[in-house]
C-alpha positions as CSV (number, residue, x, y, z in Angstrom):
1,X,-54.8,-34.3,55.0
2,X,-57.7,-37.0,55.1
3,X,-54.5,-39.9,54.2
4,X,-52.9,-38.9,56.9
5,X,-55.8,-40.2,59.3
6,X,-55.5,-43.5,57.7
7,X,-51.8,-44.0,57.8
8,X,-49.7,-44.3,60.9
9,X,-47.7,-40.7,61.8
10,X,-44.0,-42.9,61.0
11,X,-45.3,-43.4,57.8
12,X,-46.0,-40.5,57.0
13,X,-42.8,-38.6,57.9
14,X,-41.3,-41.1,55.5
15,X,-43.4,-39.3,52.4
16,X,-42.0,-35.9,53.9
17,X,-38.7,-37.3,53.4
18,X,-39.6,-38.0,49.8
19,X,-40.4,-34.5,49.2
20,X,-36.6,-32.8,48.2
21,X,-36.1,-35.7,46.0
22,X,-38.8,-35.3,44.2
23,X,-38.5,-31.6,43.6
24,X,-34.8,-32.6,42.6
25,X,-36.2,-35.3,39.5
26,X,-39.0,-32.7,38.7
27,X,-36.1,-30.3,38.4
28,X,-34.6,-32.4,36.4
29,X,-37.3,-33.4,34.1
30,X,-39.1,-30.8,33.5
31,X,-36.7,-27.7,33.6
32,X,-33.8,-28.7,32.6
33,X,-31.8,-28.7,35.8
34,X,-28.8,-30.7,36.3
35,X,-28.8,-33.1,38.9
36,X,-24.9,-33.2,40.5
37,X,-22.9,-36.1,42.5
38,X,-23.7,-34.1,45.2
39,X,-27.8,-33.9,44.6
40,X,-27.6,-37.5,44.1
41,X,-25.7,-38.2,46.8
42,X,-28.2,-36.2,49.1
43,X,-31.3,-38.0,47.5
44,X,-29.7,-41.2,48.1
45,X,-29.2,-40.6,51.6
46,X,-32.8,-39.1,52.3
47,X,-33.9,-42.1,51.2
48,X,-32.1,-44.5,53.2
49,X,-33.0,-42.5,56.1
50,X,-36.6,-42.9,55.2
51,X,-35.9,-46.5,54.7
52,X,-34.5,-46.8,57.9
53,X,-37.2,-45.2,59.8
54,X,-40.2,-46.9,57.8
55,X,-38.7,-50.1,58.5
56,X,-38.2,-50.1,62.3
């Protein structure tokens, strides 16, 4: 909570956006779940958005 004092509130919705793709690699990694088109797909999109938002 103290990093999000530091950093701008656009910012930081952008790390909250970064949140389902990383449980989707952990998921991955480190239990064995597959990741689909359609996981990929979604992660790929989450990201843009975030990219999109960070960088207006």
């Amino acid at each position: 909570m103290k990093g999000l004092r530091l950093i701008k509130a656009r910012k930081a919705v952008v790390f909250t956006y970064m949140e389902p793709v990383s449980a989707a690699i952990f998921g991955f990694l480190a239990l064995g779940q597959q990741l689909t088109l359609q996981t990929l797909t979604g992660g790929l999109m989450i990201v843009s958005a975030g990219y999109l938002v960070g960088s207006r």
